[in-house]
C-alpha positions as a printed NumPy array, in Angstrom:
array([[112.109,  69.73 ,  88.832],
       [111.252,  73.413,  88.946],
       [112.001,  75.738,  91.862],
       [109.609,  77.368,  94.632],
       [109.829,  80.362,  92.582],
       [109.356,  78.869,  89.344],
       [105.78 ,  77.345,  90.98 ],
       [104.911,  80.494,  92.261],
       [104.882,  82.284,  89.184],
       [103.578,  79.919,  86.905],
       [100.647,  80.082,  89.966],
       [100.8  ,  83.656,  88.952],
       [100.537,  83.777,  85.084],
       [ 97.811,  80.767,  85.293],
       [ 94.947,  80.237,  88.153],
       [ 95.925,  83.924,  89.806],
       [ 94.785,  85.661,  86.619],
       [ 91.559,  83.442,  85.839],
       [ 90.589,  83.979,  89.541],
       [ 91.037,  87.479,  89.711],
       [ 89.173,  88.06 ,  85.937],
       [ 86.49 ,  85.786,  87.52 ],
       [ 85.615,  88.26 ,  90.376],
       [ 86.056,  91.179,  87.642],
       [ 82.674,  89.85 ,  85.598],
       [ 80.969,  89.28 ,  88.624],
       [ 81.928,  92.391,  90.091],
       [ 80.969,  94.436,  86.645],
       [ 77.589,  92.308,  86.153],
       [ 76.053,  94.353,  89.18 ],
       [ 74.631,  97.732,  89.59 ],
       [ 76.981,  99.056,  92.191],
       [ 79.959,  97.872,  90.638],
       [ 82.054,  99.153,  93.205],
       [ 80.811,  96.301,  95.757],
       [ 82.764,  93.825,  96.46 ],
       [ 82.662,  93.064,  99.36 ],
       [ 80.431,  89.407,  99.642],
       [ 80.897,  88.807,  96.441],
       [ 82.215,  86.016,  95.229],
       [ 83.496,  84.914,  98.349],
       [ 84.483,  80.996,  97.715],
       [ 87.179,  82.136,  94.682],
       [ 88.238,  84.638,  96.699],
       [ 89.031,  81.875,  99.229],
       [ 90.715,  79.781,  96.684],
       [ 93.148,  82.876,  95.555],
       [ 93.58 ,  83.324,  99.221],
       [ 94.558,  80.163,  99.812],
       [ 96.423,  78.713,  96.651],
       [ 98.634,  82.161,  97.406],
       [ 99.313,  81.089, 100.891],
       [100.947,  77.887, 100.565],
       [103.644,  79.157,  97.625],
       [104.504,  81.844, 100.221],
       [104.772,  79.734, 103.058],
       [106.811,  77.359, 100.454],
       [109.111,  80.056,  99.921],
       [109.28 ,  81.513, 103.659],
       [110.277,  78.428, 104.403],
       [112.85 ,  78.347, 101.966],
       [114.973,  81.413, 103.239],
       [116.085,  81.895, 100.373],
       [114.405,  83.17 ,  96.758],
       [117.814,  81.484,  94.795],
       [120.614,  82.547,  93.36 ],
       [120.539,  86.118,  91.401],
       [118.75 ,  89.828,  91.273],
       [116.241,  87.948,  88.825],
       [114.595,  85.404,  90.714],
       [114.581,  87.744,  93.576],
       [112.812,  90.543,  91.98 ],
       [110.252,  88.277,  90.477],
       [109.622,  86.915,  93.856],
       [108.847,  90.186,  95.491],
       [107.056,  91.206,  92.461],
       [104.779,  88.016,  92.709],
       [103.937,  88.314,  96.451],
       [103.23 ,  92.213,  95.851],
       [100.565,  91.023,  92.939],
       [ 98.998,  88.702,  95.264],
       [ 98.83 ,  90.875,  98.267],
       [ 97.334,  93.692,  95.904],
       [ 94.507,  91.399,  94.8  ],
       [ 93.964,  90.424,  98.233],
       [ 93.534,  94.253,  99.049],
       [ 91.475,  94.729,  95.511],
       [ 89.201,  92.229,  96.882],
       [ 88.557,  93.384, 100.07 ],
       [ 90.367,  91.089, 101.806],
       [ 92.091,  93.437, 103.602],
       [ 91.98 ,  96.942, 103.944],
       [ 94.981,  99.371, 105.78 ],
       [ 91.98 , 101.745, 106.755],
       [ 90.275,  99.03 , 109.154],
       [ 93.622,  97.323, 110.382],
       [ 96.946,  98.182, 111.899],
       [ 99.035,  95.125, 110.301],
       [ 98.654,  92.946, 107.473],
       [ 96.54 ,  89.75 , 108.16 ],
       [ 99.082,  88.445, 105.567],
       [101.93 ,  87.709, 107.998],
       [103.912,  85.154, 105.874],
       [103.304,  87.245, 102.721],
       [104.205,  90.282, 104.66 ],
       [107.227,  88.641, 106.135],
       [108.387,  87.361, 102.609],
       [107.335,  90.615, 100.794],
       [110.09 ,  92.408, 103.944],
       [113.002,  89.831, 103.352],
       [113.036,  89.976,  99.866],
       [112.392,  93.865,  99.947],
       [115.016,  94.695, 101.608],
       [117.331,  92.679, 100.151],
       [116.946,  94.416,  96.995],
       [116.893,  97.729,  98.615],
       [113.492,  98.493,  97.415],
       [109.763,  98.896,  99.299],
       [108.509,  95.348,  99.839],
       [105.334,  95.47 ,  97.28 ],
       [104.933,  94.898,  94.1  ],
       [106.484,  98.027,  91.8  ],
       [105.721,  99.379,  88.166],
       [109.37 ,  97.555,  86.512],
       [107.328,  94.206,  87.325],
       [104.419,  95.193,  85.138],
       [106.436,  97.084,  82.948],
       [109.836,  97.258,  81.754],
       [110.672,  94.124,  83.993],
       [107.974,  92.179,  83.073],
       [109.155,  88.855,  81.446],
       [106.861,  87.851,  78.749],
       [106.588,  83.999,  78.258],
       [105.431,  83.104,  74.701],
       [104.313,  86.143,  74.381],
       [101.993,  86.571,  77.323],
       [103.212,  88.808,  79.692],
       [101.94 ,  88.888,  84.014],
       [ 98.882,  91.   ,  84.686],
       [ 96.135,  90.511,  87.214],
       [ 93.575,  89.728,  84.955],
       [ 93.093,  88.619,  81.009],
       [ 90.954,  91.481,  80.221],
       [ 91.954,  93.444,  77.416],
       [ 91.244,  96.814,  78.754],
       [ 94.239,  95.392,  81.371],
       [ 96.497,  94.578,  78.923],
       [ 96.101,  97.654,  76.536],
       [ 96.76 ,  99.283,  79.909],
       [100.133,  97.492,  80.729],
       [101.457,  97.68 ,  77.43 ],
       [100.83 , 101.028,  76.447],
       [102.718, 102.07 ,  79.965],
       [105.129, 100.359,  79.356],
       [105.742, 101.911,  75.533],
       [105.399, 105.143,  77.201],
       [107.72 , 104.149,  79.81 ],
       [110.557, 103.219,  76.811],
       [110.002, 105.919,  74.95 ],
       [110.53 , 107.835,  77.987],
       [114.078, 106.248,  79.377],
       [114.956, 106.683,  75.264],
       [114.277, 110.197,  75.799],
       [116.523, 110.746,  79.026],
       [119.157, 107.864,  77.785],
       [119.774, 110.949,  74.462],
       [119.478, 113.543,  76.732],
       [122.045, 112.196,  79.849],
       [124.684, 111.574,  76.457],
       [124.511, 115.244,  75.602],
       [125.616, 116.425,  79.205],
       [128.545, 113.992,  78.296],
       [129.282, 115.704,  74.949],
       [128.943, 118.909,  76.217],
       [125.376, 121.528,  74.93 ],
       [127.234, 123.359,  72.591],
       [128.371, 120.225,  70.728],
       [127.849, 120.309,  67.111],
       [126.505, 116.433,  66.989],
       [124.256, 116.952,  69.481],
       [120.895, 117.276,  67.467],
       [121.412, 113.681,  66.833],
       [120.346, 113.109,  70.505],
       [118.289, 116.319,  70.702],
       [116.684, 114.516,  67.897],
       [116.794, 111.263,  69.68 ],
       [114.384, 113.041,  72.254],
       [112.063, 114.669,  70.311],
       [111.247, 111.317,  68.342],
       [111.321, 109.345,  71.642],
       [108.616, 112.059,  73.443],
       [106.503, 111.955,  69.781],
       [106.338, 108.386,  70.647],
       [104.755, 109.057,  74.017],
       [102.398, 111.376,  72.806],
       [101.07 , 108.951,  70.497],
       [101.132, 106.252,  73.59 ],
       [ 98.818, 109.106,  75.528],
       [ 96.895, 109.155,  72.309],
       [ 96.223, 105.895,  71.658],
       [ 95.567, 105.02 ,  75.872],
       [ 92.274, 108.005,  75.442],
       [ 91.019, 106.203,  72.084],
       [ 90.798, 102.913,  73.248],
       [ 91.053, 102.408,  76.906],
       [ 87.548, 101.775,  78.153],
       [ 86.552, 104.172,  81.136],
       [ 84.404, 102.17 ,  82.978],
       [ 86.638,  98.942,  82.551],
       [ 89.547, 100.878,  83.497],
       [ 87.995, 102.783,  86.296],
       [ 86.141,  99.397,  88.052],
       [ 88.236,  96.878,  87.307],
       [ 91.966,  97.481,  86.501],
       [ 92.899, 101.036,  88.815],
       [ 91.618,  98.934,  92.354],
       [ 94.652,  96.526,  92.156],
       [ 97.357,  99.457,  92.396],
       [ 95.752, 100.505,  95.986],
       [ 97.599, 100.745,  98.763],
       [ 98.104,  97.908, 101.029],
       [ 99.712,  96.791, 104.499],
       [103.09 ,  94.691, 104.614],
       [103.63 ,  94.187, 108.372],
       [102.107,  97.064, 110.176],
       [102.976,  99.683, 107.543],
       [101.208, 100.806, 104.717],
       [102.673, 101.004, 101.319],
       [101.145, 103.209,  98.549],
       [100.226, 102.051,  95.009],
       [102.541, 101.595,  91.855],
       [102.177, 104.429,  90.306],
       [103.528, 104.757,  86.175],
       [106.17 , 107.212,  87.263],
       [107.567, 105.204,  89.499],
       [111.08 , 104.875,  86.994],
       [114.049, 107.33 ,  87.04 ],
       [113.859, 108.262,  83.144],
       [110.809, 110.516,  83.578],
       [112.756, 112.451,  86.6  ],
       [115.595, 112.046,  84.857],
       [114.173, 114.589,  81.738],
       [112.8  , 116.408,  84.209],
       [116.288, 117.098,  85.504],
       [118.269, 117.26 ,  82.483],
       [115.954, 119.765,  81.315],
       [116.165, 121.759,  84.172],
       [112.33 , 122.115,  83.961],
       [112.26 , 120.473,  87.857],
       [114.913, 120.846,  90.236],
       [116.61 , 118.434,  92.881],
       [117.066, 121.488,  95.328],
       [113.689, 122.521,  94.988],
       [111.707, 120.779,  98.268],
       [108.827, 120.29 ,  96.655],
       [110.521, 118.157,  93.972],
       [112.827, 116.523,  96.184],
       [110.334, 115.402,  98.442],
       [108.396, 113.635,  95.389],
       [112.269, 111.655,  94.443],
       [112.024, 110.77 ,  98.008],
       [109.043, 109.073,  98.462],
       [109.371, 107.106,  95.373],
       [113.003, 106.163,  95.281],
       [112.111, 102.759,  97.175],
       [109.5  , 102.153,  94.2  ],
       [112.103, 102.2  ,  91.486],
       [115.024,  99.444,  90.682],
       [118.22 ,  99.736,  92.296],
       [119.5  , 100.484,  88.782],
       [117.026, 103.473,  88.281],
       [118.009, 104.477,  91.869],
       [121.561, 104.312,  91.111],
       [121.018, 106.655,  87.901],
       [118.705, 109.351,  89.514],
       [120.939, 110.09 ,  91.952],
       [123.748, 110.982,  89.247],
       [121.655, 113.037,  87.421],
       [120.588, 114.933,  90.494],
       [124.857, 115.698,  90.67 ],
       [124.661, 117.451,  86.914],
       [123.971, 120.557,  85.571],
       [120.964, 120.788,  83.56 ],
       [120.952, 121.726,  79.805],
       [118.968, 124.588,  80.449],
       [121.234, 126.568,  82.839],
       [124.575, 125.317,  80.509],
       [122.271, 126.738,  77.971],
       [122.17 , 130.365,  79.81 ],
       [125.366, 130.221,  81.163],
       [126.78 , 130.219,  77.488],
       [124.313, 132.544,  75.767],
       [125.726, 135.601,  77.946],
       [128.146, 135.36 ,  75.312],
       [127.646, 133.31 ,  72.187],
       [124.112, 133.756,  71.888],
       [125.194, 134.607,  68.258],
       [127.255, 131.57 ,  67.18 ],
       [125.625, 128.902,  65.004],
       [125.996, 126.086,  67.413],
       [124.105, 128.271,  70.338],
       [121.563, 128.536,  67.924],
       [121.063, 125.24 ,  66.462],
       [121.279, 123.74 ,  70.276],
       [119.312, 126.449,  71.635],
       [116.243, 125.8  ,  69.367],
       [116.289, 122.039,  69.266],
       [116.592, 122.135,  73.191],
       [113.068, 124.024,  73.44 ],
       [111.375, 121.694,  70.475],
       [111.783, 119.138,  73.319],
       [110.752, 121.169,  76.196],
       [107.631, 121.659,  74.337],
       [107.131, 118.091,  73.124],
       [107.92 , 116.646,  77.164],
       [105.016, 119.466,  78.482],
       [102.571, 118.319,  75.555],
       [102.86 , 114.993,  77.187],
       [102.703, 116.477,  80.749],
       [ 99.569, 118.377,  79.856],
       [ 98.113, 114.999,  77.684],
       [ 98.866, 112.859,  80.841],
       [ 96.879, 115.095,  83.221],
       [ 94.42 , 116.883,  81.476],
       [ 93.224, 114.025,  79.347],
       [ 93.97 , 111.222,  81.037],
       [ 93.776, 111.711,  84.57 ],
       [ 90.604, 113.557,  83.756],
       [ 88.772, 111.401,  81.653],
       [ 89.87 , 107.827,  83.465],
       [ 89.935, 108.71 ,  87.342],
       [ 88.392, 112.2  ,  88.119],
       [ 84.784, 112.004,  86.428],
       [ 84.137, 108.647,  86.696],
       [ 85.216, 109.68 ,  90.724],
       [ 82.152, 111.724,  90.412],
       [ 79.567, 108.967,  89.937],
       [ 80.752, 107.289,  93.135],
       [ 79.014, 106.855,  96.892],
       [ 80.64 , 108.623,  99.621],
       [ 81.711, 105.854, 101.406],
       [ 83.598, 104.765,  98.07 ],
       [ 85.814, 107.606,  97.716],
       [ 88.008, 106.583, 100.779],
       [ 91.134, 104.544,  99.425],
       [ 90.364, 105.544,  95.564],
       [ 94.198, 106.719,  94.683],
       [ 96.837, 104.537,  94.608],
       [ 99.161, 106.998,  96.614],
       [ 96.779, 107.46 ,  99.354],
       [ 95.641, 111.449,  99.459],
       [ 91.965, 112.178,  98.284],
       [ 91.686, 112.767,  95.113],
       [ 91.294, 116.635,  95.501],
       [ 94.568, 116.695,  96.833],
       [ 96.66 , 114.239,  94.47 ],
       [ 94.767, 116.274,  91.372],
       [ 96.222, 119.114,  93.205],
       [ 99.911, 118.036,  93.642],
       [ 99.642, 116.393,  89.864],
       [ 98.754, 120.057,  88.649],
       [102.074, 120.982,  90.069],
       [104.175, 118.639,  88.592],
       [102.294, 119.057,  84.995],
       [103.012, 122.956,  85.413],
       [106.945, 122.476,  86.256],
       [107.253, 120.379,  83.085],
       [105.301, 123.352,  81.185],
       [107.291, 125.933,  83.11 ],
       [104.041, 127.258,  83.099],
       [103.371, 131.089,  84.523],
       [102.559, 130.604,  87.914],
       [103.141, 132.636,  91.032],
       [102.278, 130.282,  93.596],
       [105.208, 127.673,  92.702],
       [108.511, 127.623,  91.501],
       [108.675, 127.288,  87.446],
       [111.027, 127.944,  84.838],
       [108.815, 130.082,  82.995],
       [111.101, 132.924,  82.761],
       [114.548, 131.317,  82.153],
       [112.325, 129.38 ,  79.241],
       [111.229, 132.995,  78.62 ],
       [115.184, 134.102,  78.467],
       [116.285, 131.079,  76.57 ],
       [113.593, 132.354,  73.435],
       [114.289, 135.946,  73.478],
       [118.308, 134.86 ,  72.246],
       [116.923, 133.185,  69.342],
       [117.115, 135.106,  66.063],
       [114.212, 136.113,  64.757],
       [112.222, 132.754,  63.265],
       [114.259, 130.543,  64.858],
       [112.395, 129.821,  67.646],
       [110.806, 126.641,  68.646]])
């Protein structure tokens, strides 16, 4: 006999995914393919409804079982379902002040908080938590533009925790160690990888496709009477973690701390656990400094010194891929072809899109330690770091 969970996610990785890809063709087969609303109205009523009695099943409950596990894929399943309720217009936080979900939202609470995490669905459940079962793993729909999506995020995402996993082992070992281009090496493969990912994501990944029918289901969405931004693919500590370690973004700067604030509650306990330890360390940069006041000279410094910048320039490459190709091509100029009363709600953390393009121009320029005067770089300690190097050494 299988559990309440077990039913609502095999609900979830059957009839949730054919209903959803249902409303996607009709929803692409118009003109206006961003109207949804009155369309398709009797499946939306079935995914309404075939949601609503597994959560009532498992409010009822109390309980999601025993383990972190079944937990997590519980709150991950009721997030999916109340973010295709909000993809479908079902609800919408700008026209309410609470959830007409109450049981969802009430289940989506208990089992958020239990786990110390915001009560919606997060990235790790389409990601690097998502348990494939022969072979298929959970998505909202079985379009293929969806899955390239999810799987290339989640590459990048691995290749990305690989990255900070080498890095966080050579604060252990200490920068001037002379094994440490094994993990500086480590890195630079690791960030190659993503790069490729990037690559690979502006090759294949169908704009329109993307744009209309897999970025609406990361929208915000009300549990209870707040409102809960999107998933967004950062949402994981290795990506802050480089950013750290590298000493390219700083914990005391408010800018940056204010962005590990607000998406703490979006990561897993584990990822919260290590991001605040490697806000405690010293980053590689400044040990870098520190030492070359005086052995700037010595073969290690140099070795260590160089290798360290190959992967500052490899992690901004992907910064600058992300953004300028990426966020460009997929979100801001298909943005352009919409109605005004269509650009309300279009980012999954809330902002218009003038001002999230804004604050994601920040972050790419911290991870270039770009030259700017209106924010706080590392463009001149990067500058520092090159001018020690001997003469064709430099990254």
């Amino acid at each position: 006999m299988i559990t309440r969970a077990e039913a609502f996610d095999r609900w979830i990785r059957s009839a949730f995914v054919e209903l959803n890809t249902e409303l996607e063709e009709l929803y692409y087969a118009r003109d206006d393919r961003a109207q949804v609303v009155g369309i398709g109205d009797p499946l939306k009523e079935q995914l309404r409804q075939q949601g609503h009695v597994h959560v009532v099943a498992l409010l009822e409950e109390g309980n999601t079982g025993a383990g972190f596990d079944t937990a997590f894929g519980v709150l991950g399943n009721v997030g999916l379902y109340l973010a295709a309720l909000r993809r479908h217009e079902l609800t919408n936080p700008a026209r309410e002040e609470r959830s007409p979900f109450p049981e969802a939202s009430a289940l989506a609470l208990h089992v958020g908080v239990s786990l110390g995490m915001a009560p919606r669905f997060a990235t790790a459940h389409l990601a690097m938590n998502n348990l494939a079962v022969a072979g298929v793993r959970k998505s909202f729909t079985s379009l293929p533009d969806e899955v390239l999506f999810i799987d290339e995020n989640t590459r990048g995402i691995l290749s990305l925790q690989t990255a900070a996993d080498a890095l966080m082992r050579i604060v252990h070992l200490g920068v001037s160690s002379p094994v440490a281009d094994v993990l500086f090496s480590t890195a630079k493969q690791a960030l190659q990888d993503v790069v490729a990912v990037n690559q690979r994501l502006f090759d294949r990944l169908d704009i329109q496709r993307f744009f209309y029918c897999v970025r609406p289901y990361y929208k915000p969405y009300r549990v209870g009477r707040q409102e809960y931004r999107g998933a967004n693919a950062g949402d994981f500590s290795g990506i802050n973690e480089v950013d750290l370690l590298l000493g390219l973004c700083r914990a005391n700067d408010p800018y940056y701390a204010q962005l590990l604030v607000d998406k703490m509650l979006f990561m897993l306990p584990q990822d919260q656990a290590r991001l605040r330890d490697c806000m405690t360390r010293t980053s590689l940069l400044d040990e870098l400094l520190r030492l070359g006041a005086e052995h700037s000279r010595a073969d290690w410094f140099q070795q260590n010194a160089r290798l360290y910048l190959e992967v500052c320039d490899l992690f901004g490459k992907t910064a600058a891929l992300h953004h300028d190709a990426l966020v460009k091509r997929f979100i801001e100029l298909p943005a352009a072809d919409l109605k005004e009363d269509k650009l309300s709600g279009l980012t999954a953390s809330g902002p218009p899109l003038p001002v999230l393009l804004r604050a994601l121009e920040v972050l790419r320029d911290m991870r270039l330690a770009a030259d700017r005067t209106d924010i706080v770089t590392r463009h001149r300690d990067v500058l520092r770091l090159r001018g020690l190097l001997k003469t064709g050494a430099s990254a």
